[in-house]
C-alpha positions in Angstrom: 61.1 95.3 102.0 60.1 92.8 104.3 59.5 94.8 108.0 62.3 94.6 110.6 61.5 94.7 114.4 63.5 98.2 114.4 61.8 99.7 111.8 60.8 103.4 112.4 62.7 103.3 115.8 66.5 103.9 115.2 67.9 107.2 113.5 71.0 105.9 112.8 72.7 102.5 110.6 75.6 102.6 113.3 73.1 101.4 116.0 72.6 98.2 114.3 76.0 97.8 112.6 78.5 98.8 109.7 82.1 100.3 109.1 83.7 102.8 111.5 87.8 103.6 110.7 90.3 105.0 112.9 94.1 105.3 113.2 95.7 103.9 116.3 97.8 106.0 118.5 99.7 103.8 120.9 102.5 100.9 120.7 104.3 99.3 118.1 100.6 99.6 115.5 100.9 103.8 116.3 99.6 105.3 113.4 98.3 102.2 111.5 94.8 102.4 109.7 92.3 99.8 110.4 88.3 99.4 110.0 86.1 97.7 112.4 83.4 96.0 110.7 80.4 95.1 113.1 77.5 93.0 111.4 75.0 93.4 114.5 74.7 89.7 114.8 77.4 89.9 117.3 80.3 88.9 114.6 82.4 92.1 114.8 86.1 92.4 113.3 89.2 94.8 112.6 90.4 95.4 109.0 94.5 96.8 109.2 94.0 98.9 106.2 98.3 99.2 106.6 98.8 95.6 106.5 97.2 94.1 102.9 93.4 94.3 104.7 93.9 91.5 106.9 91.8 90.5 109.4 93.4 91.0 113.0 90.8 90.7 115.7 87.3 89.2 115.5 85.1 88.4 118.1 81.3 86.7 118.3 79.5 88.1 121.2 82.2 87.9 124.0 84.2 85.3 122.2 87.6 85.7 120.9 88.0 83.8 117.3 91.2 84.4 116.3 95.0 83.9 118.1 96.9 87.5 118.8 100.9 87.2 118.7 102.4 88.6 121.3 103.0 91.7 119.4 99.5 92.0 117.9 99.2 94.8 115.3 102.1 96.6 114.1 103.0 99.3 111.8 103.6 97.7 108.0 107.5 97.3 106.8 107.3 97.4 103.5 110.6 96.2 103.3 111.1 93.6 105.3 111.6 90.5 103.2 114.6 88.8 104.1 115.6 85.9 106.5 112.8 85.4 109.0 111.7 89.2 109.7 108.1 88.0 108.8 107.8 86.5 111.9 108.7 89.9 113.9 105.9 92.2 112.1 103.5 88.8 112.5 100.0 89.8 114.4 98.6 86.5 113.8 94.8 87.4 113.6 91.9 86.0 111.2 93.2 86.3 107.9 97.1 87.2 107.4 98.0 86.8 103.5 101.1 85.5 102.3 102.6 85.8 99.0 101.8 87.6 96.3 104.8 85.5 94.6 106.9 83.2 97.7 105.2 81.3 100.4 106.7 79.3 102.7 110.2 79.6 104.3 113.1 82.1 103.3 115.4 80.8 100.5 117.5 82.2 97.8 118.6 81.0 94.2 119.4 82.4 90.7 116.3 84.5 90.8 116.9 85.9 93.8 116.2 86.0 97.5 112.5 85.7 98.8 112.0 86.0 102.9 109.4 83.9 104.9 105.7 84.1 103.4 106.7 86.7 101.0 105.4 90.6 101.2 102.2 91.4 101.0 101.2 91.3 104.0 103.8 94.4 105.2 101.7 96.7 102.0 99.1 99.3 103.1 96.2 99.7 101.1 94.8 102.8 98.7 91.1 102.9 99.7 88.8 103.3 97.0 85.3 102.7 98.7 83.5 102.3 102.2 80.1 101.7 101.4 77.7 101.5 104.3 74.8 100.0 105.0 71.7 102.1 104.4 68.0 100.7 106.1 66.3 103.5 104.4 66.7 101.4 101.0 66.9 98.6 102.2 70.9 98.0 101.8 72.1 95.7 104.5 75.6 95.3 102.7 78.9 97.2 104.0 81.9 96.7 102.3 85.3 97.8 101.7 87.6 98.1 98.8 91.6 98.3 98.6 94.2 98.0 96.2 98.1 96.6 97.5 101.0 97.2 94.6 103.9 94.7 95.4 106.1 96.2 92.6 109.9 96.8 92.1 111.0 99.1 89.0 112.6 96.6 86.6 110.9 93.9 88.1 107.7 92.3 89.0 104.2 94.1 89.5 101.8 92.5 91.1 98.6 94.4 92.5 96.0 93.1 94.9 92.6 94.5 95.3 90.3 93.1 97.5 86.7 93.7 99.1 85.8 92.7 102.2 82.0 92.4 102.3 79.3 91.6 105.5 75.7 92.0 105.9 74.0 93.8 108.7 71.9 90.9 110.4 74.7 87.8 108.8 77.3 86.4 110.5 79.6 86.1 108.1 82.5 87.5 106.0 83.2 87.4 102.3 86.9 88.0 100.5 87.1 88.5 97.1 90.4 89.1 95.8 91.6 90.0 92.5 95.4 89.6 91.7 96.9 91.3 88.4 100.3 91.7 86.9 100.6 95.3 86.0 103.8 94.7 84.6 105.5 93.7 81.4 107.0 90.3 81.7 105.1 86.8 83.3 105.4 87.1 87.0 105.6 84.1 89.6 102.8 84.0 91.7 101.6 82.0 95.0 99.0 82.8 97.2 98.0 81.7 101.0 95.7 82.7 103.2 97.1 82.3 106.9 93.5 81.7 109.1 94.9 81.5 112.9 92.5 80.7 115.0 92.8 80.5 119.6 90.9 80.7 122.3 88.2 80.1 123.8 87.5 78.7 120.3 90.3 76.8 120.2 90.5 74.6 123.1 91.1 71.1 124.4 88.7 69.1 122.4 87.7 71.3 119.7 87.3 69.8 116.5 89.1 70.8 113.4 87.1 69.9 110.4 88.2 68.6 107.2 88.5 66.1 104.6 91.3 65.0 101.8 94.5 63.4 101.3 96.8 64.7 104.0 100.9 64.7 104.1 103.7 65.7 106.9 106.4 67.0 105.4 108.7 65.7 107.2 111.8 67.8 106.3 109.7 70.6 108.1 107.8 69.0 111.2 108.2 65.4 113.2 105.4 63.0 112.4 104.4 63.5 116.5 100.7 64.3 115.7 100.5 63.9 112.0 100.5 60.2 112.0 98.2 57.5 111.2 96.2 56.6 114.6 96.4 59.8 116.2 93.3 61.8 116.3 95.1 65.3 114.8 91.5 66.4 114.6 91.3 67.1 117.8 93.1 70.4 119.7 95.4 69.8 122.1 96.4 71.2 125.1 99.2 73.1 125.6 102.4 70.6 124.8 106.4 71.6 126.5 107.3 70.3 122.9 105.7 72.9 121.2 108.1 75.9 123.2 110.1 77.7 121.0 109.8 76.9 117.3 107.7 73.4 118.6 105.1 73.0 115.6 103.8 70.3 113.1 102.3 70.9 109.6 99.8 68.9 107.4 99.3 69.5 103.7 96.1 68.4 102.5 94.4 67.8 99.1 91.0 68.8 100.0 87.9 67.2 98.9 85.2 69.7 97.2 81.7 69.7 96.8 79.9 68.8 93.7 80.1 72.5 93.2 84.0 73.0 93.8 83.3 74.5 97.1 85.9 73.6 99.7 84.9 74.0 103.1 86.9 73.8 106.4 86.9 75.1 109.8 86.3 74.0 113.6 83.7 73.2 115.8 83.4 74.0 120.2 80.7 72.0 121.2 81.2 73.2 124.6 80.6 77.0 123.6 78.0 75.3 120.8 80.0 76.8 118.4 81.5 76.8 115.0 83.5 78.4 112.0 83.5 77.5 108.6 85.7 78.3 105.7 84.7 77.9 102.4 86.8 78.8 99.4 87.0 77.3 95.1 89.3 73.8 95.0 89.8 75.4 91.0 91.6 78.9 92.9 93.0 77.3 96.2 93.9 73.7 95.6 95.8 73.1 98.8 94.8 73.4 102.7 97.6 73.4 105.4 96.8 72.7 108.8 99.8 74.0 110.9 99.4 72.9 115.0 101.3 75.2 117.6 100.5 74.4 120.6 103.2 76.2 122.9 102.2 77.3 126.0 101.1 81.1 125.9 101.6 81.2 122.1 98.4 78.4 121.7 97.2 78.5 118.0 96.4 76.2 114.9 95.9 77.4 111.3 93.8 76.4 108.5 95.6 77.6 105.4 93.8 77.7 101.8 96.3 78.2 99.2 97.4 78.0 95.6 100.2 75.8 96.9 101.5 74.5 100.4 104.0 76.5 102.0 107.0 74.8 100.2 108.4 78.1 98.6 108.9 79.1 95.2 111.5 77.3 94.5 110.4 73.9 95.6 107.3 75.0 93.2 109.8 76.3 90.5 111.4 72.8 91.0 108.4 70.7 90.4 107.3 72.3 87.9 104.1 73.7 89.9 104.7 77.4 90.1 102.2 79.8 88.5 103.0 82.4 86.7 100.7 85.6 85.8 101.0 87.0 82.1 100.9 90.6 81.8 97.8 92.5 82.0 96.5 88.8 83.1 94.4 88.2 86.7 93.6 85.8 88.7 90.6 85.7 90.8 90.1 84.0 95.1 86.8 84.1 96.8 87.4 83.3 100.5 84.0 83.3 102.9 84.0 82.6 106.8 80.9 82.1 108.6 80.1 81.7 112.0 77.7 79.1 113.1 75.6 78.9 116.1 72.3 77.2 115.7 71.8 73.3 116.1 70.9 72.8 112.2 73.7 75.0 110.7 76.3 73.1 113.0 75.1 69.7 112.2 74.9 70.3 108.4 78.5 71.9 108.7 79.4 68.8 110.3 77.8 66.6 108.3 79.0 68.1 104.6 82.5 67.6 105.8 82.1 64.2 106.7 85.2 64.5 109.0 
């Protein structure tokens, strides 16, 4: 093992980094489980074990990543799926998943009624692993394992397990999900990965970064921002349009790598600092850029996805919506890295060709 400038001087992992879960006891989140993940490079991040694993907080050094709702963490309803309800158990946060079969806005046809962005995210997690990092080997990796079960006798199954894996000394976050139907008849399935991102990181001027073939629906948002000529690229300030229910969506084919590799993200050059996501064009097809920039409630998404948020039954409609076979799964690998050094940020930049 190559020597570390704390070698032979600390007794204990948790002084460089690693996984530390607690229960909290106060507010509308009282007795919710969560994980705070610290990688030691300053990257540092809550897991709500309640609420699917998603990422609520994360911070690098004293800067905020992510936009809080106004009701931040809250205890999981497991069954509240109709209407808009989504929106009142929302925490906003790094990583809110929707699905595991409906994203996008509530409807209801002959196969029944699905509420806004589906339930997964209102699903606590069974914890099968917390590994820790251990210097005496030389393991730098932490991670932590979970499996959701959206599941209705006589009706779909669908389970989720995912690991959330860091690296003492990287800053940097990997998702791997793995969706399964444990039941006996084909299941529909859609899958989106809700990134919300605020300030400082999101500010005036910050870029947003990416590249494809972009739409507005325009049965959901006005063409205000999304339009050819305007710089939607660029974060605005806070807008007396966006109060209320104010917002504007873009759906965008985006380009891969020669490797499939997607990548996305935004870049402060006044904090000299970036994020980038990175996830499989072959497993998330579709990004959505959504742009809310209501004063107070100050936040823009970058959405990978196995659709747009247009709802099953726009996707039944089509002919676009997935379905899982029994005993079948389906594989997503999301990764978010933070970037802070002059050669990372120009080659982020420069990949993307934004």
């Amino acid at each position: 093992m190559t020597p570390q400038p704390w070698q032979n001087k600390i007794s204990n992992p948790a002084q460089l980094g690693g996984i530390e879960t607690a229960v909290l006891d106060n507010g509308p989140g009282r007795g919710t489980r969560i994980a705070w993940i610290n990688t030691g490079t300053g990257l540092r991040y809550k897991v709500v074990l309640d609420r699917a694993m998603d990422i609520a907080d994360a911070f690098f050094n004293q800067h905020s990543l992510t936009w809080l709702s106004h009701g931040g963490i809250t205890a999981p309803e497991p069954f509240s799926n109709h209407g808009l309800e989504w929106l009142r158990t929302f925490g906003g946060g790094l990583v809110t998943t929707c699905g595991l079969s409906h994203v996008g806005g509530p409807e209801q046809d002959a196969t029944g009624e699905r509420g806004l962005h589906g339930q997964i995210s209102n699903i606590p997690a069974e914890i099968e692993s917390i590994i820790q990092p251990d210097l005496l080997t030389g393991q730098m990796q932490m991670s932590i394992t979970g499996r959701m079960k959206q599941t209705q006798v006589l009706g779909p199954s669908l389970e989720l397990k995912r690991t959330i894996t860091s690296t003492l000394g990287q800053a940097s976050i990997q998702i791997k999900d793995e969706i399964t139907n444990r039941g006996n008849t084909p299941a529909p399935h859609m899958l989106l990965y809700h990134c919300n991102f605020g300030w400082p990181l999101v500010d005036e001027g910050t870029d947003l970064i990416w590249n494809g073939a972009w739409k507005s629906p325009g049965e959901v948002t006005s063409t205000k921002i999304f339009r050819e000529g305007n710089n939607f690229r660029k974060c605005s300030p806070p807008l007396e349009a966006h109060s209320g229910g104010g917002e504007e969506v873009a759906f965008i084919q985006i380009t891969p790598d020669t490797n499939g590799w997607c990548t996305t993200g935004l870049h402060n050059s006044h904090l000299n600092l970036a994020v980038a996501l990175q996830f499989q064009k072959e497993q998330l097809p579709w990004l959505t850029n959504w742009q809310h920039w209501g004063k107070n409630e100050y936040v823009t998404g970058l959405e990978p996805g196995t659709h747009p948020p247009i709802g099953q039954a726009k996707a039944r409609e089509q002919q676009e919506l997935l379905f899982i076979n029994p005993g079948e799964s389906r594989q997503y690998d999301l990764q978010i890295e933070v970037l802070t050094t002059q050669e990372s940020i120009h080659e982020f930049l420069n990949n993307t060709d934004f």
